[in-house]
C-alpha positions in Angstrom: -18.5 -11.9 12.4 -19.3 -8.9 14.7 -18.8 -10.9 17.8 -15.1 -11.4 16.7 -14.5 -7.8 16.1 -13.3 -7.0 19.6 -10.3 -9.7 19.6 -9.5 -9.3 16.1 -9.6 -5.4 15.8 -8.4 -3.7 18.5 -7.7 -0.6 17.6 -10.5 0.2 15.9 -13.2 -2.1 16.9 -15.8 -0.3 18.0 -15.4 1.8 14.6 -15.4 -1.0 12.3 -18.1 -2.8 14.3 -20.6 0.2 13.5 -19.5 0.9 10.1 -20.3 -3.1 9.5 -23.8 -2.5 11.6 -24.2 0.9 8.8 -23.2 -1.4 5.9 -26.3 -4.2 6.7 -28.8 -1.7 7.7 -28.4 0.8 4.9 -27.3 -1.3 1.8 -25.0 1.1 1.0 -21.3 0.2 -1.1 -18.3 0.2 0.9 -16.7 3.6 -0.7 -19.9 5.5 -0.3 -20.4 4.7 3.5 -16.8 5.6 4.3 -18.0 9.5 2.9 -21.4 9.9 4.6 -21.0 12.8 6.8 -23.3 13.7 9.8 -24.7 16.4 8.3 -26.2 13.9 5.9 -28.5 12.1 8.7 -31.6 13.5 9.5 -32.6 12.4 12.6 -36.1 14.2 11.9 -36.9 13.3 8.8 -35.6 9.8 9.2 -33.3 9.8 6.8 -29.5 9.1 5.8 -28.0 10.6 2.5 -25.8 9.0 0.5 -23.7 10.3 -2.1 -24.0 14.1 -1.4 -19.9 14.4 -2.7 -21.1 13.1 -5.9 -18.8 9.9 -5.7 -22.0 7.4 -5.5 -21.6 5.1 -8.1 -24.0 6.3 -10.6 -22.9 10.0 -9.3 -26.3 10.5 -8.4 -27.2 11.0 -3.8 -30.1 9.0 -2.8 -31.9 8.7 0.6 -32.3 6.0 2.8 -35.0 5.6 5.4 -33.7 5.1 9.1 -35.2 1.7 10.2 -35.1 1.3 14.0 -31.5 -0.7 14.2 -30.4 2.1 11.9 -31.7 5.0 14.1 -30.4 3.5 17.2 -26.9 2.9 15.5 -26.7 6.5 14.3 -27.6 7.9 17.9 -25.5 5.6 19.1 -22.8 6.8 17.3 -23.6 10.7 17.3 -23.5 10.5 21.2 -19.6 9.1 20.7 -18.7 11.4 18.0 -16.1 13.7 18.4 -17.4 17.8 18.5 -15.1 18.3 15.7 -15.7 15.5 13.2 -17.9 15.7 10.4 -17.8 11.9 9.2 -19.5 9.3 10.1 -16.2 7.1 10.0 -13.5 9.3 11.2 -9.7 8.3 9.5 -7.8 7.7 12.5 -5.3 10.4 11.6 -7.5 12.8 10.6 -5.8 15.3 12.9 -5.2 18.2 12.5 -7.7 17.6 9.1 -11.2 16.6 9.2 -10.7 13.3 7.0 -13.2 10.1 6.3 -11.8 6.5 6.9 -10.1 5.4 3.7 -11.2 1.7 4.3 -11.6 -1.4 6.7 -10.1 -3.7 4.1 -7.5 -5.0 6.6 -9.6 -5.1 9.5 -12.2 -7.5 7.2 -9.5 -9.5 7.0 -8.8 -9.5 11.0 -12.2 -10.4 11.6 -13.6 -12.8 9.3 -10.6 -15.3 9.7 -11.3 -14.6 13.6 -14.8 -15.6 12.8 -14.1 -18.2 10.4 -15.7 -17.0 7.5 -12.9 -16.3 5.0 -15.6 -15.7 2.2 -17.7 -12.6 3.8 -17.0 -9.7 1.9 -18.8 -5.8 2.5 -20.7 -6.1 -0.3 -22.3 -9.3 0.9 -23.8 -6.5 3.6 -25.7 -5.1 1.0 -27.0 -7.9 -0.8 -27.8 -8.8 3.5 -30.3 -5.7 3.8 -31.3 -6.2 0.3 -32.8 -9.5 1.4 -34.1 -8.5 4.4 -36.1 -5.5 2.7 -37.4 -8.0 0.6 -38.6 -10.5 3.0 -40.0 -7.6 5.1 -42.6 -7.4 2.0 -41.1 -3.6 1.0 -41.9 -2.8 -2.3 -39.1 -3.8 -5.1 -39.4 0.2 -6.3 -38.5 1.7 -2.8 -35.5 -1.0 -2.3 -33.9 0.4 -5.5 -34.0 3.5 -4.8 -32.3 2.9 -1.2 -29.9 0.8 -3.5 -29.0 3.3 -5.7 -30.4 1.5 -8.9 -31.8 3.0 -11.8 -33.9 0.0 -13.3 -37.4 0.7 -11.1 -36.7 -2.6 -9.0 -36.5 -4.9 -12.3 -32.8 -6.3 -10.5 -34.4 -6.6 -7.2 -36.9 -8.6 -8.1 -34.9 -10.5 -10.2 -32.4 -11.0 -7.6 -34.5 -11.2 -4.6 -37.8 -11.7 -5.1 -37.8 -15.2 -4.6 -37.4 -14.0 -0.8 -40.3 -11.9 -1.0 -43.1 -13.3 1.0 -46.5 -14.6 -0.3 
């Protein structure tokens, strides 16, 4: 789907294309990306916040590690960023306010007919890096907790662990 981002977003392309790369290498819920702000990634410690407005869906922040694609997305992007934006996903408009995206619903739509893959969805991102954390042989505890959950890993495992290697 990303390589039919360019011809089916135009406009924001290059915007949408991250947020997508930010979406499958964080786990992170589509509302809760559109609100991380730069202040929340710590390049040093490695480290995005999510959920620092409170609106995470359990109303709780949580940290997620930087992995390398992740790092290199968010330097990526902070080298791009505009001096006065705080958000990691700029609205459009946001002049003369400092505003977050409100969504990429409509350029979803763009791109996964482009691509052919009318069934892809953001959330299937997150169930994407869940996978992948899994397979990487992380521990079902740690993944939760980038996931937001509240369960120890009892839902990861359940949900993924037939991925998990070994």
């Amino acid at each position: 789907m990303l390589a039919a981002v360019p011809l089916a977003c135009e406009k924001s392309a290059v915007q949408f294309a991250d947020y997508l790369r930010f979406l499958g290498f964080t786990g992170t819920r589509e509302v809760e990306a559109l609100k991380v702000r730069w202040s929340d990634v710590d390049f040093t410690a490695q480290q995005v916040t999510i959920g620092t407005d409170g609106a995470a869906k359990n109303s709780e922040w949580r940290t997620v590690d930087l992995n390398p694609q992740l790092a290199a997305l968010l330097r990526d992007m902070a080298e791009r960023r505009a001096p006065d934006c705080s958000w990691l996903f700029p609205s459009p408009q946001r002049v003369p306010r400092d505003e977050h995206a409100k969504t990429f619903r409509e350029s979803l739509i763009l791109a996964r007919k482009a691509a052919g893959l009318e069934w892809v969805g953001f959330h299937d991102l997150r169930h994407r890096f869940a996978s992948v954390a899994v397979m990487a042989g992380l521990d079902f505890m740690t993944i939760a907790g980038w996931l937001g959950h509240k369960d120890g890993g009892i839902l990861v495992g359940k949900i993924y662990g037939c991925t998990a290697p070994g």
